[in-house]
DOKOL-561420 format. One record per residue: z, x, y of N, C-alpha, C in turn; residue in one letter. Coordinates in steps of 0.2 Angstrom, whole numbers, plus 5000, padded with zeros to 4 digits. Each point is the difference from the previous one (the first is absolute). Last residue first. Example, Ala and Ser with C-alpha at 12.3 -4.5 7.8 and 13.67 -1.06 7.14 Angstrom:
// residues 2
503550644989500150045006500349965005S
500050024972500049965006500050045006A
***
This chain:
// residues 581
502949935224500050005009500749965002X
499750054976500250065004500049995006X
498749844988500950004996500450055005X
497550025002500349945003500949984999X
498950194988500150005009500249955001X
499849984980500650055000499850025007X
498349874993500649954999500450055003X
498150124997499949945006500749955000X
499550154980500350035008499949985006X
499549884979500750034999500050015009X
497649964994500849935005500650034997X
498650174993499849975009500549935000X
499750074980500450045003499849995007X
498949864985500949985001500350075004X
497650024996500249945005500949985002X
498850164985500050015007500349955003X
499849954977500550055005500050045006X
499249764988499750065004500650075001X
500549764995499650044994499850085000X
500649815016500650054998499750044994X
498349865010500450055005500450024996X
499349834988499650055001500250065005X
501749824998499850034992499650055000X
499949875021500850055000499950024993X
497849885008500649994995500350055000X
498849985023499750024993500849974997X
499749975024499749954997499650034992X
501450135015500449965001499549944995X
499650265005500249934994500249954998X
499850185019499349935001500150004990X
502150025017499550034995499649984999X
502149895008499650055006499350034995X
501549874989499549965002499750035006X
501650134987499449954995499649975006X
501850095010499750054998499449964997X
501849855001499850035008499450054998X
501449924981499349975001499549995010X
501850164989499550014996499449965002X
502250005011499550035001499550014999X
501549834992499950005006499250065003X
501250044979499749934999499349985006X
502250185001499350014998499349964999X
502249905007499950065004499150024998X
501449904986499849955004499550055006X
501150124983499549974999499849955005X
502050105005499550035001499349984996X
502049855000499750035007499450065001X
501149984981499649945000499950005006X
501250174993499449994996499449935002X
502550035009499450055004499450004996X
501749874992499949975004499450065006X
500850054978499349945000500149995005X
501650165002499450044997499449934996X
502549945007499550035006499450034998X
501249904984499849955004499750045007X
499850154977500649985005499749955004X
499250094975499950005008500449965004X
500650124977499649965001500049995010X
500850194988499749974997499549965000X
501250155021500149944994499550004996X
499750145018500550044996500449934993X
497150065009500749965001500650014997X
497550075001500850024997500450025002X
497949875007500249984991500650084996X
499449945024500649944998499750014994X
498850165015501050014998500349954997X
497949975007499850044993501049994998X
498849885019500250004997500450014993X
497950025013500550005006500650004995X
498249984985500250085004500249995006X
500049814984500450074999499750065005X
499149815007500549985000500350074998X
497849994996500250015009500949984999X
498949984979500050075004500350015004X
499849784993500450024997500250095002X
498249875008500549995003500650024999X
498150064986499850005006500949985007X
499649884980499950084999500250045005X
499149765003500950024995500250075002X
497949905008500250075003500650004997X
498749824993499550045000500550075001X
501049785006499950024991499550044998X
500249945022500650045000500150014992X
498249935010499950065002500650024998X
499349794994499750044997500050085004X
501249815011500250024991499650054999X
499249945019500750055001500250004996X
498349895000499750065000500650025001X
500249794998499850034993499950065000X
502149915016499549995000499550034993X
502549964997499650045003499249954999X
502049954989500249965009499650065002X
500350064977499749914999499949995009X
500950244995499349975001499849945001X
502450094998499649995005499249965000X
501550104981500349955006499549965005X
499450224989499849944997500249945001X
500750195010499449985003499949954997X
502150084998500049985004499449975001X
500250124979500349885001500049995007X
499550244998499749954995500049925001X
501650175008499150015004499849944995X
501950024988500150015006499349975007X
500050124978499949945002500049965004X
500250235002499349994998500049934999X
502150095000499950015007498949965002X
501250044980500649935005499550025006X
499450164984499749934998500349975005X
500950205005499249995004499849944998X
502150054991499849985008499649995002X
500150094977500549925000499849975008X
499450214994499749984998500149935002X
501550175007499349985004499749954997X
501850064989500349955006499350005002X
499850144981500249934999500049945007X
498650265003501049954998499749945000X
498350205000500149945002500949984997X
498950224997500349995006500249935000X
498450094985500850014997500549995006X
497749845005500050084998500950004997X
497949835000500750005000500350054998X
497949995013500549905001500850024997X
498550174997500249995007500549955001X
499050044979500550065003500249995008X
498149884988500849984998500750065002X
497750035007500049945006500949984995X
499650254998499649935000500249945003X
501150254998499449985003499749955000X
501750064987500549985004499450005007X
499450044978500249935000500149985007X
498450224994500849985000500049945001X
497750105000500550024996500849995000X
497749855011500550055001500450034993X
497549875010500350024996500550055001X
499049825018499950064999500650024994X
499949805014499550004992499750054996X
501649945023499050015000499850024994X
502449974999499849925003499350035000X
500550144982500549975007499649935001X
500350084973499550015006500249995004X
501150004980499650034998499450005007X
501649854997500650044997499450075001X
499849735006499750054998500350075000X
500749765007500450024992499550075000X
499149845015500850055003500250024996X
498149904998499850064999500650025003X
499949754996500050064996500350084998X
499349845018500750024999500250044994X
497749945016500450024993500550034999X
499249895020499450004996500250014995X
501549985015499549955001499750024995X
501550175000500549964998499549935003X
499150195004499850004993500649944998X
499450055025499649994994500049984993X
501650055014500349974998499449974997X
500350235001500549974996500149915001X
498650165010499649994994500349964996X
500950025022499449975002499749994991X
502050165006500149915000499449965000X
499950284995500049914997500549955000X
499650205015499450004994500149924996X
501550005020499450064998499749994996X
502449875008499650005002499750074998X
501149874981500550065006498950005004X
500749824984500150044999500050035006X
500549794990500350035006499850075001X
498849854987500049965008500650075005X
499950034974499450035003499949975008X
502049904990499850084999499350035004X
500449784994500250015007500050095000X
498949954979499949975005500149995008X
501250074980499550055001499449975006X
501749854993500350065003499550075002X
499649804986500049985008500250055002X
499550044977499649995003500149985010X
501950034985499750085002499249985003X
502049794999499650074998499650065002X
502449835003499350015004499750054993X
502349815008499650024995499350035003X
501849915010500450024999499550054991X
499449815015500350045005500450064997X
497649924984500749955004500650055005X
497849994982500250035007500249955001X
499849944977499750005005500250035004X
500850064976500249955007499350025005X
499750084973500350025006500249945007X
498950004975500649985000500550025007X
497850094991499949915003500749984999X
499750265010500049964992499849915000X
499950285016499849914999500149974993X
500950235011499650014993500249884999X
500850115020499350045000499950014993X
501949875016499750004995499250035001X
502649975007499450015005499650024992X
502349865008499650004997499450035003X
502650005008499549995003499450034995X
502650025001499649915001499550005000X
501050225000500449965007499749924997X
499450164983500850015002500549955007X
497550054995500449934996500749975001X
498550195011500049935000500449954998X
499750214990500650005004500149945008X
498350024978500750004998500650025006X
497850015005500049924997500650004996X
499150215011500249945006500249944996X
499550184986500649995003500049965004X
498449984988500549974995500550035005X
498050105008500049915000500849984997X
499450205001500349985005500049955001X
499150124981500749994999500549975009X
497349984988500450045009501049974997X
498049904986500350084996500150045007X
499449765004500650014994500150074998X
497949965013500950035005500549994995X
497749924992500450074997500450035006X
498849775001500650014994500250065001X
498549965017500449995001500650014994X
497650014996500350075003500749985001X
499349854980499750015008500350055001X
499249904977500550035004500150035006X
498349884983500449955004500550065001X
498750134984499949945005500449965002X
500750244994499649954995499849965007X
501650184998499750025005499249974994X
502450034995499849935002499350015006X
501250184986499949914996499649975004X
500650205012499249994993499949934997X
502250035012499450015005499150004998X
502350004986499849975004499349975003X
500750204990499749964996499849935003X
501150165014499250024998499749954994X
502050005008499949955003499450024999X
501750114986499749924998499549985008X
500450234999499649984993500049915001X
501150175013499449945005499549984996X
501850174994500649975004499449925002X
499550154977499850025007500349945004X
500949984977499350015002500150025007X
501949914986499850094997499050015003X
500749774999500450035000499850064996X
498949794999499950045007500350065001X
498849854980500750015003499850035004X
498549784989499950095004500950035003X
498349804984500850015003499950075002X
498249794999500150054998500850045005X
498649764988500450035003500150064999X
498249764992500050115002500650025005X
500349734989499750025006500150094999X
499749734987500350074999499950035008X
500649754989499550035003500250055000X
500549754988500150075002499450045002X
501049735000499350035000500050085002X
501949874994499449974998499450015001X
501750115007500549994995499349964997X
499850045022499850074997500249984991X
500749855016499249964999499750084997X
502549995005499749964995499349994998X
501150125019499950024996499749974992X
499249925026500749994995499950064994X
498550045021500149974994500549974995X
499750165020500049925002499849974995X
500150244996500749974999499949935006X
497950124998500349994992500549985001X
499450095020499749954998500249954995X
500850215007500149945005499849924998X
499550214990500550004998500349955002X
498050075008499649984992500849974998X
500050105021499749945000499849984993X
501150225001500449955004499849935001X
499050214990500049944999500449965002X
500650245002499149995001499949944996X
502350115003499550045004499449975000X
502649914989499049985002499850035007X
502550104986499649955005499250015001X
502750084990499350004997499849955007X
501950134990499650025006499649974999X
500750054978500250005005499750015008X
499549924974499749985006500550035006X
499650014971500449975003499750025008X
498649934977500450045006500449985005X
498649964972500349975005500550055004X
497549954985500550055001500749975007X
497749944980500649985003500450045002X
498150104988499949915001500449965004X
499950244993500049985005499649925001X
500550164982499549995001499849965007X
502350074988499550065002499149985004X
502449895006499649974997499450085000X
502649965002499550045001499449974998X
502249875007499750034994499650025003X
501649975018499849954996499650054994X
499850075026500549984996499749954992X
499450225022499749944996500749994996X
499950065028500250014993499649964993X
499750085028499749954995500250054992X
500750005030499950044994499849934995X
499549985021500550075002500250024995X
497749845004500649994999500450075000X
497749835005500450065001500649984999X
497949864993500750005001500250085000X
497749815001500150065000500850035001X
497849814990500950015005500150084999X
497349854996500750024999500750005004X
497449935000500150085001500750004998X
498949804993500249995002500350085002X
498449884983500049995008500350015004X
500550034978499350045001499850005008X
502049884992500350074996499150045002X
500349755002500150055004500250075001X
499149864985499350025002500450035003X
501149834990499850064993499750055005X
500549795010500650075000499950034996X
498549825012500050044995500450054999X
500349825016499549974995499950044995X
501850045014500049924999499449984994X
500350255009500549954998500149964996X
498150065015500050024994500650004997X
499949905021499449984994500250034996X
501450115013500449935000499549964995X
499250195009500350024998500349944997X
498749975017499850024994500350024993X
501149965020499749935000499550004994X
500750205011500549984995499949934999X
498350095014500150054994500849954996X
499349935019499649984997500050034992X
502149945013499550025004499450024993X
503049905006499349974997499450075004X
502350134997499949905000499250025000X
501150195001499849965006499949935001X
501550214988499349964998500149975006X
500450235005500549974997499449934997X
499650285009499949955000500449944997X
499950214997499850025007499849925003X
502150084981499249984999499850005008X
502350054992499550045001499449995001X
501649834995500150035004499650045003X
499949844981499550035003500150035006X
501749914987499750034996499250025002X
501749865013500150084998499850044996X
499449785006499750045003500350084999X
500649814982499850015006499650035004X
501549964977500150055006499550035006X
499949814980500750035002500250055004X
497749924994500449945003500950025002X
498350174992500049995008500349935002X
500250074977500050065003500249985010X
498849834984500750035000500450055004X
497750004997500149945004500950004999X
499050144986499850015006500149965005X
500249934976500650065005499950045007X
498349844990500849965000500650055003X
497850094996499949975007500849985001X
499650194983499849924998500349975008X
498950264994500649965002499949934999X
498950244993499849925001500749984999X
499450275006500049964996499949945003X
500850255007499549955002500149964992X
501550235013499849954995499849955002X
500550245008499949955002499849984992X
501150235014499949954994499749955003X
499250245013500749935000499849954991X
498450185003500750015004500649975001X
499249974978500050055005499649995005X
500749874981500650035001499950045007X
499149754990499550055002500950055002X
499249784982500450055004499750055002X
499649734990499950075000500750025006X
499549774983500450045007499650064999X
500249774990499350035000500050045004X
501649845006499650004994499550045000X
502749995014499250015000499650014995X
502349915013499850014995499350004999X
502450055016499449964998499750014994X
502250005017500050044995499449944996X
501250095026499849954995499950014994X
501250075024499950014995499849964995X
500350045028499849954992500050064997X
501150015027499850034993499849964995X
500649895023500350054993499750034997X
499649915025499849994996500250044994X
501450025024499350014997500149964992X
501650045015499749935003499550014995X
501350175003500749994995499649934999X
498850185012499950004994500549934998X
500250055022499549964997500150004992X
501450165009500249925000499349944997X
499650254998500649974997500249945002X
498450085017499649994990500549994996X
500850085021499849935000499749954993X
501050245002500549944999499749925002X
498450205001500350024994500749914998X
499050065024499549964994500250004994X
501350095014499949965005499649954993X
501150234987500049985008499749925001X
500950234983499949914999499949995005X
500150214986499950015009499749914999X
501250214983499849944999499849965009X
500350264982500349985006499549925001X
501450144977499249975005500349975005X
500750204980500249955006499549965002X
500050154977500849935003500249975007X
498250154988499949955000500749965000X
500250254996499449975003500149915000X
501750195004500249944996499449965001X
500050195014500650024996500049954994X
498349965016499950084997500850004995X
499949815012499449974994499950104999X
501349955018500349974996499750004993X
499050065019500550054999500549994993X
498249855010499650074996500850054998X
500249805012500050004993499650074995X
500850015024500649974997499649984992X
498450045015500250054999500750024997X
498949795006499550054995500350064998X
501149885017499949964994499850044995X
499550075021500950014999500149964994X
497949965008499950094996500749995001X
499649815006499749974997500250084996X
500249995022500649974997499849994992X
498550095016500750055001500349954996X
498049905003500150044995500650075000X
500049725008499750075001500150074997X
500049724997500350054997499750055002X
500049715007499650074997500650064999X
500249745003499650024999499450084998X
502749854999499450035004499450004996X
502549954993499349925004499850055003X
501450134978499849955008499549975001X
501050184981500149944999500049985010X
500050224981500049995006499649935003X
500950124978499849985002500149975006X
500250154977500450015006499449975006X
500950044973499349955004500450015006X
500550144978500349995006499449965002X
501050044973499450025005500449985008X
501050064972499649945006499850035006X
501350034973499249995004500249995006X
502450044993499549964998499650035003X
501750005012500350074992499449964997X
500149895020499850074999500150064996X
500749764999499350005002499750084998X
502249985003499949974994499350014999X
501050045023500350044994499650014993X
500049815015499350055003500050074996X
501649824997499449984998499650055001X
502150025007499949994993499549994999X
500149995022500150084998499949994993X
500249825016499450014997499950064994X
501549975020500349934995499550034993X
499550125019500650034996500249964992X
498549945019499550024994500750044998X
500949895018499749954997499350034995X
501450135016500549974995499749934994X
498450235011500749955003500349974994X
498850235000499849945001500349975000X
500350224994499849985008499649945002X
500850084977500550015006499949985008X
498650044979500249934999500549985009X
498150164990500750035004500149925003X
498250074982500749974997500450025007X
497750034999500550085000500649954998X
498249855007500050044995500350054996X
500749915021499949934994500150044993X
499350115020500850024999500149954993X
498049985009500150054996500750025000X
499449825011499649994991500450064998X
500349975023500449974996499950004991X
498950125019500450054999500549954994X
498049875010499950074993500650044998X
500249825017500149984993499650054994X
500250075022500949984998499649984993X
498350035012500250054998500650014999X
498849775008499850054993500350054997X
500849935022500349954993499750034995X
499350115019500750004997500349964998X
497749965006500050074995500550024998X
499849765004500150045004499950054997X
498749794993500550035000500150055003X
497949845005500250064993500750015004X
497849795007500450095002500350044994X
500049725004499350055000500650055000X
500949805002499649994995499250054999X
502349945014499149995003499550014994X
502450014994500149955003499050005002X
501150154982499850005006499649965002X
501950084980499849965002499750005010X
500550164977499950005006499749925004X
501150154976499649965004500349995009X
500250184976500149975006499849965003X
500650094975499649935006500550025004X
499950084974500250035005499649975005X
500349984973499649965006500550025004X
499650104976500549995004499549985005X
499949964975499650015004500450005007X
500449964975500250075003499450025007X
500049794987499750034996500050075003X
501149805008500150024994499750044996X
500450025026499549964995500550014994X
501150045024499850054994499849924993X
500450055029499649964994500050014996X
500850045028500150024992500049964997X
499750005028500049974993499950054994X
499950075024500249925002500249994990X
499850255014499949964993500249925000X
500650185015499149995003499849964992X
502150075003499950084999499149965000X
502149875004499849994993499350074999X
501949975018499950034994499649994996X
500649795013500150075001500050054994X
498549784994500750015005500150065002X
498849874977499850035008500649995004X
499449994977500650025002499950015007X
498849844981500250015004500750075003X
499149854978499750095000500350025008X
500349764993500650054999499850064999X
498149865002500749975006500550084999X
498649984984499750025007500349995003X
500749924981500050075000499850025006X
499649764998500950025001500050095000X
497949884995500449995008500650044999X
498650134983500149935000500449985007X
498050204996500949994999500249924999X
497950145000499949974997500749964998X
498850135017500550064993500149954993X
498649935021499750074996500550014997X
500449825008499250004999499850064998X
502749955005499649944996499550004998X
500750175015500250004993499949984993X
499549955025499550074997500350014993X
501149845013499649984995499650034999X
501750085009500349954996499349984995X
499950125023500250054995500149974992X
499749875020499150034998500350044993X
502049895010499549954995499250054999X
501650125014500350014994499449944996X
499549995021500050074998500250004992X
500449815013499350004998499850084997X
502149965010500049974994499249984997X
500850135019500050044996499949974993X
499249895020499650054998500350054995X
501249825009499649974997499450054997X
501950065012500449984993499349974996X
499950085022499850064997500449984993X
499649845017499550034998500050064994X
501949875010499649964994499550044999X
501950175007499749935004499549974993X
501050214995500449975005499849945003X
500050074973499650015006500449995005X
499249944974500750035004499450025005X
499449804978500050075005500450015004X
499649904975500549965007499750095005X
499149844976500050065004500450005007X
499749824983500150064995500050065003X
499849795014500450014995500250044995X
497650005008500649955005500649984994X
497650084994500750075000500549975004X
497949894998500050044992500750025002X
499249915018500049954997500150024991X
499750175018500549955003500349944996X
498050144995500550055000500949955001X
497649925006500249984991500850075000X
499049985023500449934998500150004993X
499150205007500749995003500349924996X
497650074996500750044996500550005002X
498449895014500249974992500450044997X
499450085021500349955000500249974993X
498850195001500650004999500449955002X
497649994999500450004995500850014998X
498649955020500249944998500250044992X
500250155023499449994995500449924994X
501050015025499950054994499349994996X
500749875020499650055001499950054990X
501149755001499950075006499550034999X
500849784988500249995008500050055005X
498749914972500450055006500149985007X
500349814981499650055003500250045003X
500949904978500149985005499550055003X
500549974978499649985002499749985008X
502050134989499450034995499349965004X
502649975015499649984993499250034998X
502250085018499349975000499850004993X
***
């Protein structure tokens, strides 16, 4: 199965990826053993987790991680040996587990402890014939500095604490006689998913700028401000894009009133925009000064590790729709300030972040960019084909069958919510303010909450949400959608108007008969799972306009009645009988 192809089961869709890139990374460099095809296929996904746990954390190259390999009889609970060049012994066991949940057996854990430390102790003897091959090296290695990394390498998802203190208690033993030479290392389900993705992600920049008229701040964090010349600002973002606003809570948005202004002052007065213009703001992972010292600080030039636009992303977007050449003739400067992030508290850059931008024109919905849960459903989406986009740029594809954003999603979202307190405020607020679904800091009744995971955005999109749900419930929410909108041209006006009134509304009734199809064991929605989605909307349609017309609202605008929240919760549970009878 190819990196792009859909899930076909029940697993968690992670470890379906990790399986098929493991398959496409190591076919042919890796051969499994076993008695039947299953057990040949899961010892050689075993050995490849083990292979390029090497590759991501040790740092080995294909071929040494390959050849780390001793797994077989005897190997004494130790699949692989590593010896870094910088005297680092990598001891791995992995565990390849097919459902892609759980933890390895306590007695595989507790062989591969009795293995380290025999490892440790030099009792060379009781390990098979294939780390014997290895003996000069591991000999060599050990008359030298070095250290033990002894890690415990699987597709699960948890670690209970008996297994976790048999570890602890092998390094603490190890680390009293010869302090700081053992570490115990625990890779699991998320751990290997992040390594693949990572290999799809956006690069690292490093730049190297120039600041007129520069100051410097050393404490708490460094940071350097000055006047940048537009030309190179613009530069900067013609050559590398949006991944130099990667971290921004926002991306540029193309045309809108503010950058349209932006673009006047440019055109007509470029001496002014260095006064008009609040600036850029660049985080970066380390900031070197290079070049002559300038004592009086007239010109100072740095280097930029890590760097990326946290707060100007529209000022940045803007300026580079300019030919460079028209900066060449008509220069312009812009207040840049550099801030390094490295060596500061773990939630220093999104706190700057989150400050930077907390100006005019930036909506509640920008700041999910600092939910690192965003970026994983959108990098593990990818992986199968499927663009999900929550930082809008004017460079983004229309909603397309294969393309959805965090606005529409948060939408069918809140339609599917779970019948009680808030289906009814949830689709309120998705008619009258969608907005307020990005609220991070209130519930659906508007009552201020102390946790995230309490608000109208913590619900829609809690740490529980998967990638697969997300992707099903959209498929599933358009779906409903095009079926109604289909429809309405060959409806009567009040039946139009009652069924482009009750969207919502219908879209509810539907996911709560139907809640189990957004997790579905496929990715994408099976020919039987539209063929019942659509029956049952027809269905609901059906009912909703039987009910409607029994009511004495039959002669007010469906818009007014569904307004009412009384009102829609009364025709909900008037449809779910009728639908029931």
């Amino acid at each position: 199965m190819g990196v792009g192809l859909m899930a076909t089961d029940a697993r968690p869709l992670e470890i379906q990826q990790i399986q098929a890139f493991l398959k496409m990374e190591f076919n042919g460099a890796i051969v499994g053993t076993g008695k039947n095809a299953v057990d040949i296929e899961r010892n050689f996904l075993s050995k490849a987790l083990a292979a390029y746990f090497l590759i991501a954390h040790a740092g080995a190259t294909k071929a040494d991680a390959v050849a780390a390999s001793i797994d077989g009889g005897n190997d004494h609970g130790i699949d692989s040996v590593y010896i870094s060049p910088t005297g680092v012994f990598w001891l791995v066991q992995s565990k390849y587990i097919h459902e892609g949940r759980g933890e390895p057996l306590l007695g595989d854990a507790s062989k591969f402890k009795d293995g380290v430390k025999d490892f440790a102790g030099a009792k060379f003897e009781r390990f098979n014939a294939a780390l014997q091959v290895k003996l000069p090296a591991i000999r060599t290695a050990m008359n030298n500095a070095h250290s033990i990394h002894f890690a415990l390498v699987y597709t699960g998802t948890s670690l209970h604490d008996d297994r976790i203190q048999l570890f602890r208690d092998l390094e603490d033993a190890i680390n009293l006689v010869q302090p700081g030479r053992a570490r115990f290392v625990r890779f699991g389900l998320r751990d290997f998913h992040e390594a693949v993705i990572a290999k799809r992600a956006e690069k690292s920049i490093t730049a190297e700028v120039e600041l007129r008229n520069y100051g410097l701040i050393d404490k708490p964090a460094r940071a350097f401000y000055g006047v940048m010349r537009i030309r190179d600002l613009a530069s900067l973002y013609v050559e590398h894009d949006h991944a130099l606003v990667r971290e921004n809570i926002r991306r540029y948005r193309g045309s809108s009133s503010v950058n349209a202004e932006i673009t006047k002052t440019l055109l007509t007065s470029p001496e002014h925009f260095v006064y008009f213009n609040n600036g850029v703001t660049l985080l970066c992972e380390k900031i070197t000064a290079i070049g002559a010292m300038d004592t009086e600080r007239k010109v100072g030039k740095f280097r930029l590790e890590g760097v990326s636009i946290i707060n100007g992303a529209q000022t940045v977007g803007t300026v580079a729709q300019q030919p460079l050449a028209h900066y060449d003739a008509n220069p312009a400067d812009v207040l840049v300030t550099c801030i390094q992030s490295a060596g500061d508290p773990a939630d220093f850059g999104d706190r700057v972040t989150e400050y930077r931008n907390n100006q005019n024109a930036v909506r509640t919905e920008d700041f999910i960019a600092l939910d690192d849960n965003q970026e994983n459903w959108r990098k593990t989406l990818q992986v199968s084909g499927i663009r999900y986009i929550y930082k809008p740029s004017a460079q983004d594809p229309h909603a397309a069958e294969r393309v959805f954003t965090a606005q529409e999603a948060a939408n069918y979202l809140a339609c599917a919510s779970k019948d009680g307190l808030t289906w009814a405020e949830g689709l309120q607020l998705v008619i009258a303010d969608s907005g307020a679904l990005w609220d991070q800091k209130r519930n659906f009744v508007g009552a201020s909450v102390n946790k995230v995971e309490d608000s109208v955005y913590g619900c829609l999109f809690p740490n529980s949400l998967t990638a697969r749900r997300l992707w099903r419930t959209t498929q599933i929410g358009r779906m409903i959608r095009d079926i109604v909108d289909a429809d309405i041209p060959s409806l009567s006006p009040a039946e139009a108007a009652l069924q482009n009134a009750a969207l919502y509304l219908i879209l509810n009734l539907v996911f709560s008969r139907q809640r189990h199809l957004c997790d579905g064991i496929t990715l994408n929605l099976t020919a039987a799972e539209r063929e019942a989605i659509s029956k049952e909307t027809e269905q609901v349609r059906i009912k909703l306009s039987e009910v409607y017309g029994n009511e004495n609202w039959a002669d007010a605008e469906p818009a007014t009645v569904l307004a009412d929240l009384t009102n829609m919760k009364r025709l909900k549970g008037l449809v779910m009988m009728k639908l029931a009878a």
